[in-house]
N, C-alpha and C positions, 0 to 999 in steps of 0.2 A: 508340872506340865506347862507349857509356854502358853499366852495367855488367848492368843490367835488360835493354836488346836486346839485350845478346850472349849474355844466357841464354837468352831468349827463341828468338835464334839458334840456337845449339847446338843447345836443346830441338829446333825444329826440323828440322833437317839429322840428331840421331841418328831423328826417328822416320822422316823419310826412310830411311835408311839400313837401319833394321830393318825397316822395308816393303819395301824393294827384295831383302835376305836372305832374305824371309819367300818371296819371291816367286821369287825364285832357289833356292830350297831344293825347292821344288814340283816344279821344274822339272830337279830334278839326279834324282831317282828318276826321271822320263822317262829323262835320261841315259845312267842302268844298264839299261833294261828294252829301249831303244833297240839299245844294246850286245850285250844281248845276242840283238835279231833280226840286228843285223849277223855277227855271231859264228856264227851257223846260216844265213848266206846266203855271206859268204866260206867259200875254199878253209881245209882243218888248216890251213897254212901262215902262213896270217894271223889266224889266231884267239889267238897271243898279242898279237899286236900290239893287234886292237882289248880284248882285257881288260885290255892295259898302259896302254891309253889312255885307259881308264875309268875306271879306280885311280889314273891321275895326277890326271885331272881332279876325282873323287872329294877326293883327298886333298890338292890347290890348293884346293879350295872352303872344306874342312875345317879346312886353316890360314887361311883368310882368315876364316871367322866367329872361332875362337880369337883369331886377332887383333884383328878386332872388339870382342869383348868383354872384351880385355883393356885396349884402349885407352876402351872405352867406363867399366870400372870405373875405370881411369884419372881418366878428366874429370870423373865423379863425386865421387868423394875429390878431386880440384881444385878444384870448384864447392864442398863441403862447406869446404875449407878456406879456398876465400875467402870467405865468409857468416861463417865464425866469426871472419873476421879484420878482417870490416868490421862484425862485431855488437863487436869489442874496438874499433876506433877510436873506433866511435858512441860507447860509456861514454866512452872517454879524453876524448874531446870534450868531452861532457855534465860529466863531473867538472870539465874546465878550467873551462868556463862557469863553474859551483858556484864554485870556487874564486876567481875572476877578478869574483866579488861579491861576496864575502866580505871582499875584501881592498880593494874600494871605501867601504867603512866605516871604514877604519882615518883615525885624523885624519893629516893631512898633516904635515911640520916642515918 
């Protein structure tokens, strides 16, 4: 894939991704508030179970954004270093050229 779409790519699949988080995130305070009519409509008996259930799901979400964003600073610093690494070919190139005219001048023997 040419290396302009597949940033383009990226780009967008992460804003996908943080609209979808943004959108699951809304949705996880339902979650708890849910939990906790469930928790006043079951028996004592089952009132740890649904705030164990909440705290997991709570704390699945919580490492999946971490994760997110670790992998998203990730591909950032990946993107940044290939940019500086195709702005170092560009020169290397550009110098050969220079060079590879310079030495067309020279007489021949």
């Amino acid at each position: 894939m040419h290396r302009l779409s597949y940033i383009i790519f990226l780009s967008t699949y992460t804003q996908a991704v943080n609209s979808r988080l943004d959108g699951v995130s809304s949705e996880m305070s339902d979650v708890a508030h849910k939990g906790d009519k469930l928790s006043d409509l079951v028996g004592e008996s089952e009132q740890p179970i649904v705030s164990t259930s909440v705290k997991i799901v709570n704390s699945e979400f919580d490492n999946l954004k971490e994760t997110w964003r670790q992998r998203h600073e990730e591909l950032n610093a990946a993107l940044e270093q290939t940019t500086r690494f195709q702005a170092d070919l560009v020169g290397i190139l550009n110098w050969l050229q220079g060079e590879t005219g310079s030495y067309l001048h020279f007489v021949t023997i």
